[in-house]
C-alpha positions as CSV (number, residue, x, y, z in Angstrom):
1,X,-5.6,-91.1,204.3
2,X,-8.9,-89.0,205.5
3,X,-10.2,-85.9,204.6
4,X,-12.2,-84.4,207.0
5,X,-14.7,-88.2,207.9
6,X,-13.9,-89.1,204.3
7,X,-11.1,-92.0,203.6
8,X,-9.6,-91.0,200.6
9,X,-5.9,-92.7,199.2
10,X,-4.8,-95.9,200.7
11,X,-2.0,-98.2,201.2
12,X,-2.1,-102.0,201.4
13,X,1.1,-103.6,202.8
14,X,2.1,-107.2,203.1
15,X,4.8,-109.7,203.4
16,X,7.6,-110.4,205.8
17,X,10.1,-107.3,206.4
18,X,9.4,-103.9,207.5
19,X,7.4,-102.3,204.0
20,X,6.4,-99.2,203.4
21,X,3.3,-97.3,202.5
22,X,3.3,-94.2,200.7
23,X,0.6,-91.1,199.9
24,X,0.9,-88.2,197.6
25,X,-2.2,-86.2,197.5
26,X,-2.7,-82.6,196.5
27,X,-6.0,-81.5,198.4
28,X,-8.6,-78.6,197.5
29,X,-9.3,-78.0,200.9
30,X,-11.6,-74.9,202.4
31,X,-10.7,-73.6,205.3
32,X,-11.2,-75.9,208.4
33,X,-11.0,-78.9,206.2
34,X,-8.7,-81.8,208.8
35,X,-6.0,-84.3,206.7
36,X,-5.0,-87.5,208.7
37,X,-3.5,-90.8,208.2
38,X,-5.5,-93.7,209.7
39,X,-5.9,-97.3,209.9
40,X,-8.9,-99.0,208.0
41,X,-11.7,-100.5,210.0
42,X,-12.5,-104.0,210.3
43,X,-9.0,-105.6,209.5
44,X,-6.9,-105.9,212.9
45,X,-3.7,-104.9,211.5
46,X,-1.2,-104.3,213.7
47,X,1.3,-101.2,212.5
48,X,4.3,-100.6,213.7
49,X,4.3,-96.7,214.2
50,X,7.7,-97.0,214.8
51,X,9.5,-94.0,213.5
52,X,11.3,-95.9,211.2
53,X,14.6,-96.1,213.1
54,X,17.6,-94.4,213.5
55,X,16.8,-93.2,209.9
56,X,13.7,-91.5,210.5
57,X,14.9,-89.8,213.3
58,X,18.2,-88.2,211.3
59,X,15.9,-87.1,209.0
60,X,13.3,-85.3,211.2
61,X,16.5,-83.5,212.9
62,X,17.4,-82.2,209.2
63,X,13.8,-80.9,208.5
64,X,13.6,-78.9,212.0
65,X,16.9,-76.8,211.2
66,X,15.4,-75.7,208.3
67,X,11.8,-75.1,210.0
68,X,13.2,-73.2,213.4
69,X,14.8,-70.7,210.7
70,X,11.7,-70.6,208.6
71,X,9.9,-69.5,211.8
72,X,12.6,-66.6,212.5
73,X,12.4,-65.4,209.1
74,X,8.3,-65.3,209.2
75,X,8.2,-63.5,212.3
76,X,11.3,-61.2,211.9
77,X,8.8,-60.4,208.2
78,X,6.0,-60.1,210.6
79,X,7.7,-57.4,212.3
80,X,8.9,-55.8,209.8
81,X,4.9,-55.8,208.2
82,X,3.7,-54.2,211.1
83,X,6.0,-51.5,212.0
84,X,5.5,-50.7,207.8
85,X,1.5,-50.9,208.3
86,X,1.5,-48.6,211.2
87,X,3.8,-46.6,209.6
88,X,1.9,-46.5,206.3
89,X,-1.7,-45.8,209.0
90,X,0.6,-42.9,210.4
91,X,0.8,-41.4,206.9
92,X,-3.0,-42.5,206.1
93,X,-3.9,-40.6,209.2
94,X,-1.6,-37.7,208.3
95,X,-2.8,-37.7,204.6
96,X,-6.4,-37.7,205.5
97,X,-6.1,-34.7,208.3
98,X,-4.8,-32.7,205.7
99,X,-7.1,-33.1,202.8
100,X,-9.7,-32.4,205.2
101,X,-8.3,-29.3,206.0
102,X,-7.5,-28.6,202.1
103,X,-11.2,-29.7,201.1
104,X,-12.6,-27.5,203.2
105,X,-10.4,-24.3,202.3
106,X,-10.7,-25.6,198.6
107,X,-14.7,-26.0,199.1
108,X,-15.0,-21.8,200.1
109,X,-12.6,-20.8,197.2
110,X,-14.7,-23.3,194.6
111,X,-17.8,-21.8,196.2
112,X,-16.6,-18.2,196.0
113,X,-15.6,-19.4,192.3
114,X,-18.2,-20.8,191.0
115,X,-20.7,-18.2,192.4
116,X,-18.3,-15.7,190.5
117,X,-18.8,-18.1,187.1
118,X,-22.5,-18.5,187.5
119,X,-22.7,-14.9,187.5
120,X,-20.6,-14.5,184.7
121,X,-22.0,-17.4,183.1
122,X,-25.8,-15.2,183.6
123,X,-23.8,-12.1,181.6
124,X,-22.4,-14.0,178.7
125,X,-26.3,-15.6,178.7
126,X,-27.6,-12.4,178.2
127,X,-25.3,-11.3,175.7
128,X,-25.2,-14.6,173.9
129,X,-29.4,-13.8,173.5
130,X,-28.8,-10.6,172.5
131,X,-26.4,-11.0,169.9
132,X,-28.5,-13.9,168.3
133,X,-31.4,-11.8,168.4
134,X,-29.2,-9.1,166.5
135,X,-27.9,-11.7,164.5
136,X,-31.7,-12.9,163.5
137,X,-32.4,-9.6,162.8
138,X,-29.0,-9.1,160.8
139,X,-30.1,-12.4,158.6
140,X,-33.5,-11.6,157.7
141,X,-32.1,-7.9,157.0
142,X,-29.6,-10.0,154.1
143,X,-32.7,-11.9,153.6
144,X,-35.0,-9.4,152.3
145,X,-31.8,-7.4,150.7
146,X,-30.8,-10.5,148.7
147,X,-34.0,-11.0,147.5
148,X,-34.5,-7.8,146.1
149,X,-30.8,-7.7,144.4
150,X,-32.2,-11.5,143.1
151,X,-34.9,-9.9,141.7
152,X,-33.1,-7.0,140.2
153,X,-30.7,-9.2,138.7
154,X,-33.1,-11.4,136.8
155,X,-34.9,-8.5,135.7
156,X,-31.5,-6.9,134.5
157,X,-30.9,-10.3,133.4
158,X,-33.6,-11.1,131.1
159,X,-33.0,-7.2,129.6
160,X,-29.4,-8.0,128.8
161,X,-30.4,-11.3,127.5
162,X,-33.1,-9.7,125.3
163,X,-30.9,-7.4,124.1
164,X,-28.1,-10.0,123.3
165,X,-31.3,-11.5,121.3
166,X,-31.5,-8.7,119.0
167,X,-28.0,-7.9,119.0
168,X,-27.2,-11.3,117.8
169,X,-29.8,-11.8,115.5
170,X,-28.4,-8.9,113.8
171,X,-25.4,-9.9,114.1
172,X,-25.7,-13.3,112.6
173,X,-27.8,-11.8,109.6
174,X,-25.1,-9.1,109.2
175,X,-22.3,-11.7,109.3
176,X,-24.2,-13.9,107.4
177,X,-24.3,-11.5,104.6
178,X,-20.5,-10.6,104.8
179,X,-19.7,-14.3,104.3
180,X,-22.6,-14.6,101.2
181,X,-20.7,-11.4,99.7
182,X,-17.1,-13.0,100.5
183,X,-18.1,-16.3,99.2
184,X,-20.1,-14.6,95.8
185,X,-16.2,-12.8,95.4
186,X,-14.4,-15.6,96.2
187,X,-16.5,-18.0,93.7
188,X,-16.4,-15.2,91.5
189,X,-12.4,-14.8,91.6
190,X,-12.1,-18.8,91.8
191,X,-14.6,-19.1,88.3
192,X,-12.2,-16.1,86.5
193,X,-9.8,-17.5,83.7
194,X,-7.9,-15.1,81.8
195,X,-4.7,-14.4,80.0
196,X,-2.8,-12.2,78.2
197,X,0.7,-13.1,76.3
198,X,3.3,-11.4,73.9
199,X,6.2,-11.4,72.1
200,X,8.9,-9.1,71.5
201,X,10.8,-11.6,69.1
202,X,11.2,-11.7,65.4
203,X,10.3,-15.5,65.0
204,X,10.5,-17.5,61.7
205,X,8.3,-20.5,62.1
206,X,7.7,-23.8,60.2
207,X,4.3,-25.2,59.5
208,X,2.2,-26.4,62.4
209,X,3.9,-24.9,64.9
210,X,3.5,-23.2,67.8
211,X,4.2,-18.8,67.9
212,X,5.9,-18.4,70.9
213,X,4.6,-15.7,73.3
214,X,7.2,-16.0,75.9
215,X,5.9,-12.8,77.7
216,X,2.4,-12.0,80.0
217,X,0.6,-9.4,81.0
218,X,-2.4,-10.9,83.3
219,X,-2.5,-15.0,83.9
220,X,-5.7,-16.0,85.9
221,X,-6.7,-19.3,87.1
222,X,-3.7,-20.7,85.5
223,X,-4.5,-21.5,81.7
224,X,-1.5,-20.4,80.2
225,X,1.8,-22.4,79.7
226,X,4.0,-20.0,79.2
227,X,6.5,-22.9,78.2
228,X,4.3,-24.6,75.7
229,X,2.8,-20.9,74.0
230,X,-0.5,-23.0,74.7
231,X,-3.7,-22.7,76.6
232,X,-5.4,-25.1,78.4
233,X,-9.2,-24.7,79.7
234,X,-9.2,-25.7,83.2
235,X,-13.0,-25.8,83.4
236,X,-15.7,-26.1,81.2
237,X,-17.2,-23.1,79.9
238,X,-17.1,-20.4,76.7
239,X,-14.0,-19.1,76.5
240,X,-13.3,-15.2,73.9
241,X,-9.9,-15.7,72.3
242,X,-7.9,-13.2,70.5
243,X,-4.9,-12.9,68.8
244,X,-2.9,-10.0,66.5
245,X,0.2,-11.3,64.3
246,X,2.7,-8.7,62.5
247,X,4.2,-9.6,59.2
248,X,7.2,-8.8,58.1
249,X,7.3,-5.8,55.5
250,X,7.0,-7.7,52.1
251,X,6.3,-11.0,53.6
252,X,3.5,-13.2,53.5
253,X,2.3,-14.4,56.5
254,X,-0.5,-17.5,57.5
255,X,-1.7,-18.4,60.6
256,X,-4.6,-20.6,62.6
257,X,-6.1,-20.7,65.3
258,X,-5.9,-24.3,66.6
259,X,-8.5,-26.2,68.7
260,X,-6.3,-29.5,70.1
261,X,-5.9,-30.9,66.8
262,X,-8.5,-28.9,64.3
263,X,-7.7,-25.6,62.4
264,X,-10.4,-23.2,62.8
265,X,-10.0,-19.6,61.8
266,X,-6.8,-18.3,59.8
267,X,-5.3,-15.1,58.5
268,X,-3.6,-14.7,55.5
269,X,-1.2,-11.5,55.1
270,X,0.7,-10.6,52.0
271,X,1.7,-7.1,50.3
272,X,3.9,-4.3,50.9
273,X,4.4,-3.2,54.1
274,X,3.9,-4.7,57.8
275,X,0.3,-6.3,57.8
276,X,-2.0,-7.0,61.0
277,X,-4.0,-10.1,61.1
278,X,-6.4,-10.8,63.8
279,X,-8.6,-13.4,65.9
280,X,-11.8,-13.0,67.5
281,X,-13.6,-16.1,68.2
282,X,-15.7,-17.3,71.3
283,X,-14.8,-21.6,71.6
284,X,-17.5,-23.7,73.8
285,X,-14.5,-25.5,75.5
286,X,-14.3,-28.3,77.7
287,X,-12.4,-29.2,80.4
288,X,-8.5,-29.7,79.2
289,X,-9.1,-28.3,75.7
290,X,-6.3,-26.5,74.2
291,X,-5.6,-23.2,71.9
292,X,-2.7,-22.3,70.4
293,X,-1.7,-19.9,67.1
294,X,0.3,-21.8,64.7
295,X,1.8,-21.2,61.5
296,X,0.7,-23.1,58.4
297,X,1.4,-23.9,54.7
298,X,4.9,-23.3,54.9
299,X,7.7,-21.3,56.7
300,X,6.9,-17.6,57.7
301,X,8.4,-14.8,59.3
302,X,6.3,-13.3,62.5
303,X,7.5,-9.5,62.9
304,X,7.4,-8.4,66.4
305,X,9.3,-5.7,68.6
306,X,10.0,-3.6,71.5
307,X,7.0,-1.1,69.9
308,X,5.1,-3.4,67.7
309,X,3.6,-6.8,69.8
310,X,1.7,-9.9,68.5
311,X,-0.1,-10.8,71.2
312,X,-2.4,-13.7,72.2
313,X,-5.3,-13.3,74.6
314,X,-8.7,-14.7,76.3
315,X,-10.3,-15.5,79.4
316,X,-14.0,-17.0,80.1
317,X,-17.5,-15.7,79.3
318,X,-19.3,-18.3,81.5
């Protein structure tokens, strides 16, 4: 097979019998480019271009049909293509005439337009240049304004914060000595202790115990056990104690003061008549001490009423 002056694929065939040769070569040809099938040079081979018979010849009849229809399809498209393409240059034509026409009507209104915009355009310049001018003057009006109002305001500023100064200051100092006066009452009312019981009760009691005073008048900072008839010193300190015990009329009486566990002063009454027998003493008492009145050296009688009281009293000295 040749391409152009080039041999390309070839077929050898030998042997007795009709053989056949066969190509099957896709080509990138350019246009021009010539295919043919040709003998080789320098072999004196006879071939027998014989159309292959009967066979040959049935099969080129096939291929023609289908060829001569081909053809009539192709140039019934052809005709087809160029009644569409001079149609389509018809409209092109058409198309073209008119946009002219419309270009050229459209070009004097978009002239007339824009000349009318440019001018408008030159107005809204102007004014645009004058309002920022105005505006310019406006800002540096708010400027100066709002540096003067600035100023004003720290000097108002600094006055009111001067004056908050002093205001404070005395302020504080005047609060300052509410809460010393509040706290010197408060530690004054907290350091108080003091108490006063009594008894309305005639009472006979045996030695070494307790008089009952079942009744109060003042209980502060919470010394006195009105269920035990004793006081307790809740904080160290010097404590003034007191006491008054009725006899009976015709009755002896004896009673102590006692200090936890120690007698200290007593008070003997005897005689006709209801006797009066008093305490004064000032104890140096700790913490948790404890006074009572008790009876002693016997049993005895302790008068008391709705108009005659023995009573039992202190508080602390310091």
């Amino acid at each position: 097979m040749k391409h152009n002056n080039e041999y390309t694929a070839g077929s050898f065939v030998t042997g007795d019998g009709y053989k056949t040769g066969t190509f099957d070569v896709v080509f990138n040809l350019q246009r021009g480019d010539k295919v043919s099938v040709g003998i080789g040079s320098g072999y004196g081979y006879t071939v027998y271009v014989k159309k292959v018979g009967r066979n040959i010849s049935s099969e080129l009849d096939k291929i023609d049909e289908p060829i001569k229809q081909t053809e009539i399809f192709v140039e019934s498209v052809r005709d087809i293509q160029l009644q569409e393409q001079s149609r389509l240059n018809d409209s092109y034509h058409e198309i073209v005439e008119r946009f002219k026409v419309y270009s050229k009507n459209e070009t004097e209104f978009t002239r007339e337009q824009m000349n009318t915009l440019l001018i408008s355009l030159s107005l809204k310049t102007k004014e645009l240049r004058v309002a920022e001018k105005n505006r310019e003057n406006v800002l540096e009006l708010m400027q100066n304004t709002l540096q003067q109002e600035q100023k004003q305001f720290n000097q108002s500023f600094e006055l009111i914060l001067q004056n908050f100064r002093l205001s404070s200051n005395r302020t504080i100092k005047e609060m300052i000595e509410r809460q010393q006066k509040y706290y010197e009452v408060l530690m004054k009312k907290q350091s108080t202790v003091a108490f006063s019981s009594y008894t309305t009760n005639l009472q006979t009691i045996r030695t070494f115990t307790n008089v009952k005073f079942e009744k109060v008048w003042t209980i502060i900072g919470n010394g006195y056990d009105v269920s035990t008839e004793i006081f307790t010193a809740p904080r160290q300190g010097a404590y003034q104690t007191t006491a008054v015990v009725i006899s009976v009329s015709g009755q002896r009486l004896y009673t102590h003061l006692r200090h936890n566990n120690e007698y200290t002063v007593g008070n003997y009454l005897t005689g006709d008549g209801h006797k009066t027998g008093t305490f004064d003493v000032v104890f140096s008492l700790q913490k948790g001490d404890k006074i009572s009145v008790v009876c002693s050296g016997g049993s005895y009688t302790v008068c008391s009423n709705s108009s005659k009281y023995t009573t039992f009293s202190g508080h602390l000295i310091t």
